[in-house]
Backbone as CSV, one residue per row, in Angstrom:
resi,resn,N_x,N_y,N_z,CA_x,CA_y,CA_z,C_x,C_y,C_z
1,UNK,341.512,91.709,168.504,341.537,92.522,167.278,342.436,93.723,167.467
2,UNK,343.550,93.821,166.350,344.402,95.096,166.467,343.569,96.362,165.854
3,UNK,343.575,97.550,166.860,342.625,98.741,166.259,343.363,99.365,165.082
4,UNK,344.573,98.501,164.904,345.288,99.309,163.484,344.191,99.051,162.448
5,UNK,344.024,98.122,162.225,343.390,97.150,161.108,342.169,97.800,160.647
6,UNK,340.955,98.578,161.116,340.352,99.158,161.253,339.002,98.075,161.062
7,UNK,338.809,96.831,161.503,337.908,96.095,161.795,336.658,96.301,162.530
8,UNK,335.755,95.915,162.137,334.247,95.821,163.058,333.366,94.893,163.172
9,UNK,332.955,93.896,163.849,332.723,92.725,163.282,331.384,92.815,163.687
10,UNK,330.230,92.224,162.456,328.781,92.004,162.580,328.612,90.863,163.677
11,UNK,327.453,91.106,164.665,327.148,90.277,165.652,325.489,90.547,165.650
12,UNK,324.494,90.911,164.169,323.393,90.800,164.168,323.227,89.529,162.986
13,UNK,322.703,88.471,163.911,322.337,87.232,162.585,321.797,87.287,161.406
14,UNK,320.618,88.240,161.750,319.604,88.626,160.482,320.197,89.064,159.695
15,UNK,321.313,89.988,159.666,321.817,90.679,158.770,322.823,89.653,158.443
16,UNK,323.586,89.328,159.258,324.641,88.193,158.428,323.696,87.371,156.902
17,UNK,322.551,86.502,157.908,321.544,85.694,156.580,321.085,86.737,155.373
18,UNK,321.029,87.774,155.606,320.915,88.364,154.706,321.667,88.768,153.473
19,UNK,322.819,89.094,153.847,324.360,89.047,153.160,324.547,87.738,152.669
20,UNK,324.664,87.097,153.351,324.945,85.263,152.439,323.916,85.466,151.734
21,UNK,322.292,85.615,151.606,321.128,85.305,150.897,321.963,85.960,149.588
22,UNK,321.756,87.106,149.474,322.108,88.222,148.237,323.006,87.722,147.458
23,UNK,324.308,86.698,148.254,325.366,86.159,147.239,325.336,84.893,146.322
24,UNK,323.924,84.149,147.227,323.896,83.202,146.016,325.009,82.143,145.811
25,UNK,325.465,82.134,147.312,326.569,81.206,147.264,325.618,79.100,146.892
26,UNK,326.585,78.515,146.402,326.215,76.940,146.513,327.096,76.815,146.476
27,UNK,327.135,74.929,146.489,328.655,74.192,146.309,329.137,74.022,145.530
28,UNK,328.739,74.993,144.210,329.672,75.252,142.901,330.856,76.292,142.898
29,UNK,330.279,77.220,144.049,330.560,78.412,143.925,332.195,78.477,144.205
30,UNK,333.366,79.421,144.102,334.173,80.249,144.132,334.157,81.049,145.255
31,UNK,334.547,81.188,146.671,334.677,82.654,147.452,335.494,83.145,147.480
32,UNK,335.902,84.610,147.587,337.041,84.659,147.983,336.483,86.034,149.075
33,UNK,336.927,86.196,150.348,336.566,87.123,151.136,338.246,87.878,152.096
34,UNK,337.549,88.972,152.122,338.903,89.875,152.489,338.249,90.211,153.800
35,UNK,338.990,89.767,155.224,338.856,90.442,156.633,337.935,89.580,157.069
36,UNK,338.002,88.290,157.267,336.895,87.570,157.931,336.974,87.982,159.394
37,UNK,337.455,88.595,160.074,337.426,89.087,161.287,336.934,87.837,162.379
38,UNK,335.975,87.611,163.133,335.885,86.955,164.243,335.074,85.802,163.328
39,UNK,334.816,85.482,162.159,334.065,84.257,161.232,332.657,84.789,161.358
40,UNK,332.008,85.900,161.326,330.414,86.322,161.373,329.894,85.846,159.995
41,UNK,330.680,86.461,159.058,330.250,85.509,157.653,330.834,84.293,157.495
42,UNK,332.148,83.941,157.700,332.382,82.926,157.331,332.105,81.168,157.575
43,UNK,331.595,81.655,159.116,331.176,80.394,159.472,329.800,80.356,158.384
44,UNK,328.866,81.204,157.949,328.101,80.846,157.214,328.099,80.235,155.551
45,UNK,329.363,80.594,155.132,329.752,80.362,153.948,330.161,78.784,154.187
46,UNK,330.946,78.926,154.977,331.303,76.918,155.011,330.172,76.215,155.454
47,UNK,329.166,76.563,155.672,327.403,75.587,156.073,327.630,75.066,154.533
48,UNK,327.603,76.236,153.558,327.334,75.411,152.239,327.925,74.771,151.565
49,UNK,328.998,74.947,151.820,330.489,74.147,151.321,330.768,74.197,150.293
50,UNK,331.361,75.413,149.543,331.213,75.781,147.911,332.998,75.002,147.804
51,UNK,333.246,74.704,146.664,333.886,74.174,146.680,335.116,74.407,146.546
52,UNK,335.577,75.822,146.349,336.515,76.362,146.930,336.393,77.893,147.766
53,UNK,337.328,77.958,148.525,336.512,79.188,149.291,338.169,79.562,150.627
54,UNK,338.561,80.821,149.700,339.940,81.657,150.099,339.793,82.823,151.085
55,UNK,339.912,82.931,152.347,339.900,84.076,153.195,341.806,84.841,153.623
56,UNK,341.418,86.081,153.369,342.707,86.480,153.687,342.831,87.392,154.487
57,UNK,343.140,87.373,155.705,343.325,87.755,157.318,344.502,88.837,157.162
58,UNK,344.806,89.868,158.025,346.049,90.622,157.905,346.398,90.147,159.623
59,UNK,345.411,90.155,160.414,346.057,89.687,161.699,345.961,88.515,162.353
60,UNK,347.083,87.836,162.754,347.247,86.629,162.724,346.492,85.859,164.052
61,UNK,346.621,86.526,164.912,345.594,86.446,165.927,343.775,86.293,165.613
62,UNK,343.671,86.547,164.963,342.373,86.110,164.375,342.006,84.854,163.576
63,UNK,343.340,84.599,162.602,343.465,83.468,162.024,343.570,82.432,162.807
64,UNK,344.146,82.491,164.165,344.465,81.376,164.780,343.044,80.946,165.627
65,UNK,342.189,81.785,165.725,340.476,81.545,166.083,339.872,81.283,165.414
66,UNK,340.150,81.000,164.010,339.099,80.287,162.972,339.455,79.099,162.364
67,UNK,340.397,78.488,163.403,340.981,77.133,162.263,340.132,75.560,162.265
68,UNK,338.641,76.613,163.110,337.746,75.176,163.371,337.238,75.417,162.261
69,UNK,337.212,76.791,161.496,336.052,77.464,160.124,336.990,76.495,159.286
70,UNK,337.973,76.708,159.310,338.373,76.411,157.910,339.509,75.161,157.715
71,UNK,338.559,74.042,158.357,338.974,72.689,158.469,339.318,72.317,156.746
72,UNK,338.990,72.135,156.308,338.589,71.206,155.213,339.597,71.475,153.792
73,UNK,340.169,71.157,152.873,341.845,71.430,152.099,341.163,73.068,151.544
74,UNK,339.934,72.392,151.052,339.245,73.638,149.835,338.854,74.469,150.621
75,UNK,338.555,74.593,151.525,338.335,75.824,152.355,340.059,76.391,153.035
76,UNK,340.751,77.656,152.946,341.521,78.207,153.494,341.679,79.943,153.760
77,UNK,342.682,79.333,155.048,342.736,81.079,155.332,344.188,81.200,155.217
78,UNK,344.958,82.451,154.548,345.925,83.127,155.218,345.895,84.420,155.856
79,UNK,347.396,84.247,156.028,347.910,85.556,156.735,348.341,86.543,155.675
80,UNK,347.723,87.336,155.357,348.009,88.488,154.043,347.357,90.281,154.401
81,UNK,348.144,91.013,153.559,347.726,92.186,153.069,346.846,92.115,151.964
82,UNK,345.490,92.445,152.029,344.629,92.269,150.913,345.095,92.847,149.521
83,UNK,345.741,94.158,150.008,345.814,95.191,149.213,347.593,94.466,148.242
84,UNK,348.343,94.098,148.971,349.534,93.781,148.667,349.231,92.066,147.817
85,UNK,348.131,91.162,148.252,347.880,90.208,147.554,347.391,90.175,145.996
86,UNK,347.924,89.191,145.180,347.590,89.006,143.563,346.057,88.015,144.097
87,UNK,345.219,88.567,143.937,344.501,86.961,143.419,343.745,86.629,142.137
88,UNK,344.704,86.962,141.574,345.254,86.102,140.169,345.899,85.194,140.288
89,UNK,346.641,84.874,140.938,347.352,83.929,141.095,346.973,82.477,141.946
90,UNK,345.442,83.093,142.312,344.773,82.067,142.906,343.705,81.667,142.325
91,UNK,342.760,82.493,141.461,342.145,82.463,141.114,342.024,82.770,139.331
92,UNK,341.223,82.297,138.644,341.322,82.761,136.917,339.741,83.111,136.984
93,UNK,338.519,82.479,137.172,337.017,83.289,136.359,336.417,82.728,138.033
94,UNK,334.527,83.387,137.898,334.094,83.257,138.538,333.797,82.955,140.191
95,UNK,334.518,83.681,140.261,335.119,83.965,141.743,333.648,85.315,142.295
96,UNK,333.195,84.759,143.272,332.323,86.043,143.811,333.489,86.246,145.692
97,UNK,333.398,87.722,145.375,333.805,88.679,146.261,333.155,88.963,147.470
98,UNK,333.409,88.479,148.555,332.329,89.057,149.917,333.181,89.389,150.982
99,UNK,332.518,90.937,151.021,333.337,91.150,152.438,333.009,92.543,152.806
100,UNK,333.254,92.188,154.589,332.573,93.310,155.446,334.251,94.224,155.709
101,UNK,334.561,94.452,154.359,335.482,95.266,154.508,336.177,96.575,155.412
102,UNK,337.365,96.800,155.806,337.891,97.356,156.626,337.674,98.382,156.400
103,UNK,337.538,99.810,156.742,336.612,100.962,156.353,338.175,101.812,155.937
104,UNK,339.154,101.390,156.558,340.460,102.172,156.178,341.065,102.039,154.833
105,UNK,340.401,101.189,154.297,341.000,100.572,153.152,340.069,100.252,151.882
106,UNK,339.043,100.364,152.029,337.917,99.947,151.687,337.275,100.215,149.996
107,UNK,337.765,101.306,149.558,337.969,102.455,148.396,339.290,101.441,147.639
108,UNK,340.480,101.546,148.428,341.471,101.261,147.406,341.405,99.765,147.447
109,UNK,340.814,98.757,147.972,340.610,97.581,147.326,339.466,97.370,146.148
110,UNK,338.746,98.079,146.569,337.747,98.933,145.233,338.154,98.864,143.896
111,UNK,338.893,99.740,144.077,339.659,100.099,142.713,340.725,99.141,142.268
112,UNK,341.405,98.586,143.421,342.359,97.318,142.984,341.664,96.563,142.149
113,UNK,340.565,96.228,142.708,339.438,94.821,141.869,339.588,95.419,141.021
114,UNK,338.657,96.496,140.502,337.992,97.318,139.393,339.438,97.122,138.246
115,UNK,340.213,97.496,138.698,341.623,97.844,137.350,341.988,95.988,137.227
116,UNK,341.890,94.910,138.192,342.140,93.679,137.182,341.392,93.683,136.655
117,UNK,340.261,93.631,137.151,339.065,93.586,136.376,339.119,93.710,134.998
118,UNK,338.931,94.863,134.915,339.322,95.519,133.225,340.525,94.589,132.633
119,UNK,341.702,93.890,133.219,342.676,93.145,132.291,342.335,91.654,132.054
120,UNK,341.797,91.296,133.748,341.651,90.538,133.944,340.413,90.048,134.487
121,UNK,339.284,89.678,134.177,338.188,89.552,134.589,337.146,87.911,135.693
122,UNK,338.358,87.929,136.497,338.721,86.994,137.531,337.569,86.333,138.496
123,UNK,336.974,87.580,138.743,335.626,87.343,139.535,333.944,87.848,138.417
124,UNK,333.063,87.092,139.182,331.641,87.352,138.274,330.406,88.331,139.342
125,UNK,330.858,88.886,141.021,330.392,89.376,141.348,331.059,89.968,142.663
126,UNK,330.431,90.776,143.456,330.971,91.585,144.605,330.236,91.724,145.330
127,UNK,330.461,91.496,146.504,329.123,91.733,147.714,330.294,92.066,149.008
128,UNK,330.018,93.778,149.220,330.609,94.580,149.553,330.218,95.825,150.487
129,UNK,330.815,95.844,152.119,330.111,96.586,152.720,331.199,97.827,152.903
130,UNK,330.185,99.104,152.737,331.421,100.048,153.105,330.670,100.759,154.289
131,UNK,331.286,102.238,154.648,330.820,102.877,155.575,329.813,103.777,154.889
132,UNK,328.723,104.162,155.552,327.400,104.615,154.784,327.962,105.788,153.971
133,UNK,328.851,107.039,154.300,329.061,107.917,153.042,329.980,107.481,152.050
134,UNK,330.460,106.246,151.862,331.686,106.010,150.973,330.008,105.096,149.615
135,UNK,329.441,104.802,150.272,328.024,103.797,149.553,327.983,104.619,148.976
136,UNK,327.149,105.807,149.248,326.648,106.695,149.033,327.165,107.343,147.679
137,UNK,328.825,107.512,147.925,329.613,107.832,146.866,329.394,107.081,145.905
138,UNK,329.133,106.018,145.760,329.035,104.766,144.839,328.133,104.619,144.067
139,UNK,326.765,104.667,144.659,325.465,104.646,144.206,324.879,105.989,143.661
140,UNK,325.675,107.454,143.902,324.938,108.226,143.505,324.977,108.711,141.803
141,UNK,324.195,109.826,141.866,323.601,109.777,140.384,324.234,111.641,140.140
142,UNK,324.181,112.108,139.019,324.535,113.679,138.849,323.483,114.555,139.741
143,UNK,323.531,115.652,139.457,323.037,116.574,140.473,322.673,116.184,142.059
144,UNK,324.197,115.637,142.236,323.872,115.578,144.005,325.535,115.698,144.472
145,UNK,325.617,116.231,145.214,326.618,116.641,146.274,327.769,115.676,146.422
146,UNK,327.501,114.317,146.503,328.077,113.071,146.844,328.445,112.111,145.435
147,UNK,327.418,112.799,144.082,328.173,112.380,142.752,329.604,113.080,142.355
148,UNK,330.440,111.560,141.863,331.865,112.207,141.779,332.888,111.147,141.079
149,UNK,333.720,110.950,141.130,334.735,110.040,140.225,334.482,108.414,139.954
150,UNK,334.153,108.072,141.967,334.497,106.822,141.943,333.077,106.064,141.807
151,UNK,332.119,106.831,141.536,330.671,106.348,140.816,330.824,106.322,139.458
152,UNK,331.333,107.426,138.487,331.695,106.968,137.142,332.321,106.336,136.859
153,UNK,333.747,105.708,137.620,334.537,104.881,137.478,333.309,103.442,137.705
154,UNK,333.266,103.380,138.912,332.487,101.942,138.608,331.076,101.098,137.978
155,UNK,330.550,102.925,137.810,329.417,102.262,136.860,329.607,102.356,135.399
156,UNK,330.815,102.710,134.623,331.465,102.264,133.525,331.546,100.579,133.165
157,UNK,331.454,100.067,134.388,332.144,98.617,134.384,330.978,97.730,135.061
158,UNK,330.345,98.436,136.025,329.756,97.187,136.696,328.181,97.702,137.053
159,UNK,327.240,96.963,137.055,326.530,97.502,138.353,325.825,97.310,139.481
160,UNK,325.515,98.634,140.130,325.428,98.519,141.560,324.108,98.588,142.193
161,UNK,323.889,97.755,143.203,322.734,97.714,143.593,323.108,97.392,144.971
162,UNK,322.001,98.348,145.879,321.948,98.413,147.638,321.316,97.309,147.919
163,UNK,322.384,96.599,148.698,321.521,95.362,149.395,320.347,95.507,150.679
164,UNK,321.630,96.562,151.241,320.668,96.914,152.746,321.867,97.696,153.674
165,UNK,320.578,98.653,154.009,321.811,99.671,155.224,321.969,98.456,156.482
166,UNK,322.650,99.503,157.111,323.454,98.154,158.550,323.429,99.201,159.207
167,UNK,323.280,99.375,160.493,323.233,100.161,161.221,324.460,99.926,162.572
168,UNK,325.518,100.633,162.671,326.491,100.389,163.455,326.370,99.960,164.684
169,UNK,325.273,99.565,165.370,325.131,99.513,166.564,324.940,97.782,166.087
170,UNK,325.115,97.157,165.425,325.033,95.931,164.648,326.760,95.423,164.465
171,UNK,327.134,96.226,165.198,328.937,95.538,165.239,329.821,95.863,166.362
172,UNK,330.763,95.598,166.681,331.357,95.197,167.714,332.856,94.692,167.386
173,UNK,333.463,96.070,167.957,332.974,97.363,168.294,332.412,98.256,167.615
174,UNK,331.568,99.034,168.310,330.445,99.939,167.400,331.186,100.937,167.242
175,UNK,331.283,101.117,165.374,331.853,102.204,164.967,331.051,104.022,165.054
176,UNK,331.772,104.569,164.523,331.337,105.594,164.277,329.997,106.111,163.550
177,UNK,330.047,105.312,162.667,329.004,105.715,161.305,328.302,104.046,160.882
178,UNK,327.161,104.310,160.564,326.297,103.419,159.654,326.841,103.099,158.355
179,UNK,326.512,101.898,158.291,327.118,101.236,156.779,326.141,100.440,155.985
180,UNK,326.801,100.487,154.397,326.115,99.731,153.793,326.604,98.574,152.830
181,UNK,325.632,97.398,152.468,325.570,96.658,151.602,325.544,96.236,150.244
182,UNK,326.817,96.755,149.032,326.738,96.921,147.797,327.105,95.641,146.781
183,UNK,325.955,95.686,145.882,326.331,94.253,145.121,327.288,94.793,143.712
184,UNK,327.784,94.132,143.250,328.589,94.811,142.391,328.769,93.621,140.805
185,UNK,327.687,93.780,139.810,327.547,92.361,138.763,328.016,93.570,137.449
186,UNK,329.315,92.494,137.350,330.330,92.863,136.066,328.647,93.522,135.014
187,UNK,328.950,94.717,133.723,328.225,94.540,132.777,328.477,93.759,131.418
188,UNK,327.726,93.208,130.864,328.031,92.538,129.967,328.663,92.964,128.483
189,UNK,328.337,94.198,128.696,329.637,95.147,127.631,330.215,96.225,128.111
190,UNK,331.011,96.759,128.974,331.544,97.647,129.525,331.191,99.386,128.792
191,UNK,331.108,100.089,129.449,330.668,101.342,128.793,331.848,102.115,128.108
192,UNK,332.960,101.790,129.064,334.201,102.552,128.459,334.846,102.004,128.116
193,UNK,335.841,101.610,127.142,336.552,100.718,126.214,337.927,100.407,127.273
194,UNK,338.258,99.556,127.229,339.452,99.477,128.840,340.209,99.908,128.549
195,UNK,340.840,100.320,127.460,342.050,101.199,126.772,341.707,102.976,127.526
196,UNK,340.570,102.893,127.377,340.298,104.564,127.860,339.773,104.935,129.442
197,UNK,340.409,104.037,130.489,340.208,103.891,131.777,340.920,105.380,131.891
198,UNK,341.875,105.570,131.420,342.895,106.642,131.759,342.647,107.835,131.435
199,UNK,341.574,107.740,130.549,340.872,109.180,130.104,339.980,109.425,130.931
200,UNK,339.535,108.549,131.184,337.845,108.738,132.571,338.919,109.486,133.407
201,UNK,339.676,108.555,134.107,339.720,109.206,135.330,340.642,110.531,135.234
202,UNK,341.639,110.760,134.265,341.318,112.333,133.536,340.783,113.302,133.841
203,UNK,339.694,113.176,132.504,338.356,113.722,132.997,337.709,113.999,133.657
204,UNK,337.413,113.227,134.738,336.476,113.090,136.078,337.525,114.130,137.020
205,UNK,338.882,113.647,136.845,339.666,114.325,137.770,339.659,116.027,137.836
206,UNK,339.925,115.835,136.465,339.958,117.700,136.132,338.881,118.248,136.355
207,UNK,337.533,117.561,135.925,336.074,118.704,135.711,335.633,118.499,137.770
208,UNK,336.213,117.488,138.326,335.462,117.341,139.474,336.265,118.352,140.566
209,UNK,337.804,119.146,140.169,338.625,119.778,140.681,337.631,121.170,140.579
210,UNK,338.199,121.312,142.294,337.399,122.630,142.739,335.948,122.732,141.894
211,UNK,334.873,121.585,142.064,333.772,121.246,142.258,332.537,122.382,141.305
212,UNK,332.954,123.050,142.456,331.641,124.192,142.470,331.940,125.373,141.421
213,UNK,332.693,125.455,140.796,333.110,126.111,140.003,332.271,125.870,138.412
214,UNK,332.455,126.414,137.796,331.370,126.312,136.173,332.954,125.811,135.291
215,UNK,332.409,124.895,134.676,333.410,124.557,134.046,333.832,124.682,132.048
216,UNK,333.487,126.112,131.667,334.382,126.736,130.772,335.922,126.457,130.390
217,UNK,336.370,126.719,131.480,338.014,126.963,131.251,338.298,126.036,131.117
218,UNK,337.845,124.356,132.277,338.406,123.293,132.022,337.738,122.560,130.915
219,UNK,336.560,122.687,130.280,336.295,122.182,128.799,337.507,123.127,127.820
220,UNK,338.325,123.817,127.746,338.419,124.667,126.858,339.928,123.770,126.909
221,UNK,339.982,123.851,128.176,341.683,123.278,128.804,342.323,121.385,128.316
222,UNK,340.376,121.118,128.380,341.013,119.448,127.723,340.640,119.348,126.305
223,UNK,340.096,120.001,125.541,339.244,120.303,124.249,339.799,121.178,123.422
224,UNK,340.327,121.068,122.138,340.535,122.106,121.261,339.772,122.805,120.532
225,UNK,339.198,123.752,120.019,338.299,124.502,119.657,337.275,123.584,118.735
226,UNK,338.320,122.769,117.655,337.795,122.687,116.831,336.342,121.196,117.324
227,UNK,337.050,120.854,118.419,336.155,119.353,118.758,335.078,119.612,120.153
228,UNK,335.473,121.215,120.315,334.419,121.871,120.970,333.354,122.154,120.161
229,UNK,333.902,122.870,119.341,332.816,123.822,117.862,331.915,122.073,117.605
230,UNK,332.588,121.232,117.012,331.881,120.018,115.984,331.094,118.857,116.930
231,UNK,331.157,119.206,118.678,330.566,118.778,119.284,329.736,119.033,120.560
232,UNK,329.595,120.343,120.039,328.533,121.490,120.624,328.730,121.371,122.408
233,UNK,330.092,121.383,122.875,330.932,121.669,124.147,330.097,121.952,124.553
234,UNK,330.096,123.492,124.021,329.598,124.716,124.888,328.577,124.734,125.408
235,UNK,327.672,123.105,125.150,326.791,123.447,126.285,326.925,123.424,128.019
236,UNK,328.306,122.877,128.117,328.595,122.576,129.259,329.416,123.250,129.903
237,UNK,329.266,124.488,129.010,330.347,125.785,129.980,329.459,126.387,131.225
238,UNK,328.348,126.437,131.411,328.038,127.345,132.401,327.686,125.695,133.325
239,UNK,327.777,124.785,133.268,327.138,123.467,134.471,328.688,123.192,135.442
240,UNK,328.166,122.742,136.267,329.339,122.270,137.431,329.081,120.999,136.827
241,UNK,330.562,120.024,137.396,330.805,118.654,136.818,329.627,117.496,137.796
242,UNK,329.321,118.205,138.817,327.868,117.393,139.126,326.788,117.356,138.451
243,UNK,326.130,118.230,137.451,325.493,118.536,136.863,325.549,117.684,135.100
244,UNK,326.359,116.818,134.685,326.833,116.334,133.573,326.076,114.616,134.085
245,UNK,325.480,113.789,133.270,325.169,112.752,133.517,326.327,112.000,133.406
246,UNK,326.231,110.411,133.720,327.433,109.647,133.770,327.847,109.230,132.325
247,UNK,326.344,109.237,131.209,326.530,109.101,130.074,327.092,110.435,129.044
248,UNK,326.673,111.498,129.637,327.449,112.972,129.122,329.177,112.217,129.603
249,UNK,329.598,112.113,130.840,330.613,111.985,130.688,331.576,110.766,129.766
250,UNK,330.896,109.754,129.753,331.520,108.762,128.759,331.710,109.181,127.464
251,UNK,330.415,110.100,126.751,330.943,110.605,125.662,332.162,111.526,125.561
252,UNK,332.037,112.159,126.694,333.420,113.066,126.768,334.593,112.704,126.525
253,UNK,334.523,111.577,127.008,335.752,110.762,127.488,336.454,110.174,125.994
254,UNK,335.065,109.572,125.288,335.683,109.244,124.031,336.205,110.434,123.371
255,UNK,335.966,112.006,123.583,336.609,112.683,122.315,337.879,113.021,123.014
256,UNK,338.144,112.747,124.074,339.506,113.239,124.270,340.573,112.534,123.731
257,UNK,341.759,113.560,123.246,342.826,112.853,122.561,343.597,111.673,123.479
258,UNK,344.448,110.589,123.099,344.583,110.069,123.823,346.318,110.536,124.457
């Protein structure tokens, strides 16, 4: 394993069965998984033999240790940049997502999904491990420290539910920090209209800038008086942008001009 890559590979079984349990894989199913690393999940995914099932490796040295996993036409691996790969072009609906993702990268494949998503709605679920404070970021709620952009961004669209913490001493090599297990099931009407992705993150961007601050100036700064006055703003001049629910912010989002 190259330490560029920023890999860690699970070597506790229980937890592997556990991760396959949550996905609900059969031999109908769609995979597609990013960083199979030494095959900890993947040898478990081909037990069931879904009937198609795409892994995409960045180091090739690893690929060349799993070519007993991925005997079979419908089962394959390449050699790819996750982040630099379309899979659109491999895939069109119901595709579920699994992977003990690279912690260096981990956020902006995130958001890669998340924005086809919205054009293109390719996959029907996500089963997704990050490093325990990036979860954290994900799952949290307003009035907490760790609520912030990339929780309103994805619970606009999807939602999230903790499968199970992992505890780093559960991989090899043992990283730094504890991680966790996030499921990620499209909603069946999206909260923010996909045209207004660009206003969220806007929004989120400006009111979440320099945090701790009361945010007056920047309601005043994206808001013109008159759609302050006719939509009673001002209650949100003296709160910090942690303090605003995720549904306060969606409404926000709709009055901004576009």
């Amino acid at each position: 394993m190259k330490k560029k890559f920023g890999q860690n590979f699970l070597n506790n079984q229980t937890i592997i069965d556990q991760i396959i349990t949550s996905a609900n894989i059969t031999k109908d199913s769609i995979v597609y998984e990013v960083g199979p690393g030494d095959g900890a999940l993947s040898r478990e995914i081909v037990k069931i033999n879904p009937k198609k099932y795409l892994a995409v490796e960045i180091d090739k040295g690893l690929i060349q240790k799993l070519d007993d996993v991925f005997a079979k036409k419908e089962h394959w691996i390449i050699n790819e940049d996750a982040l630099q790969f379309d899979e659109t072009s491999v895939f069109s609906k119901n595709v579920t997502i699994i992977s003990n993702l690279p912690y260096n990268i981990s956020l902006k494949l995130l958001l890669k999904w998340i924005n086809q998503y919205i054009t293109n709605p390719w996959f029907d679920q996500m089963i997704l491990m990050f490093q325990k404070e990036v979860g954290e970021r994900i799952l949290s709620e307003e009035n907490s420290k760790k609520y912030g952009r990339i929780s309103l961004i994805v619970s606009a669209f999807f939602q999230c539910s903790k499968i199970l913490d992992i505890n780093k001493n559960d991989f090899f090599p043992v990283p730094k920090v504890d991680s966790v297990m996030i499921k990620f099931v499209p909603l069946k009407k999206t909260i923010i209209n996909n045209k207004n992705i660009h206003k969220l993150e806007l929004l989120s961007k400006t009111l979440f800038a320099n945090r701790r601050k009361k945010l007056k100036n920047k309601i005043k700064q994206l808001f013109d008086e008159r759609v302050i006055e006719e939509n009673k703003l001002d209650q949100y001049f003296d709160l910090r942008a942690e303090n605003i629910s995720k549904e306060n912010f969606y409404q926000l989002t709709k009055l901004l001009k576009d």
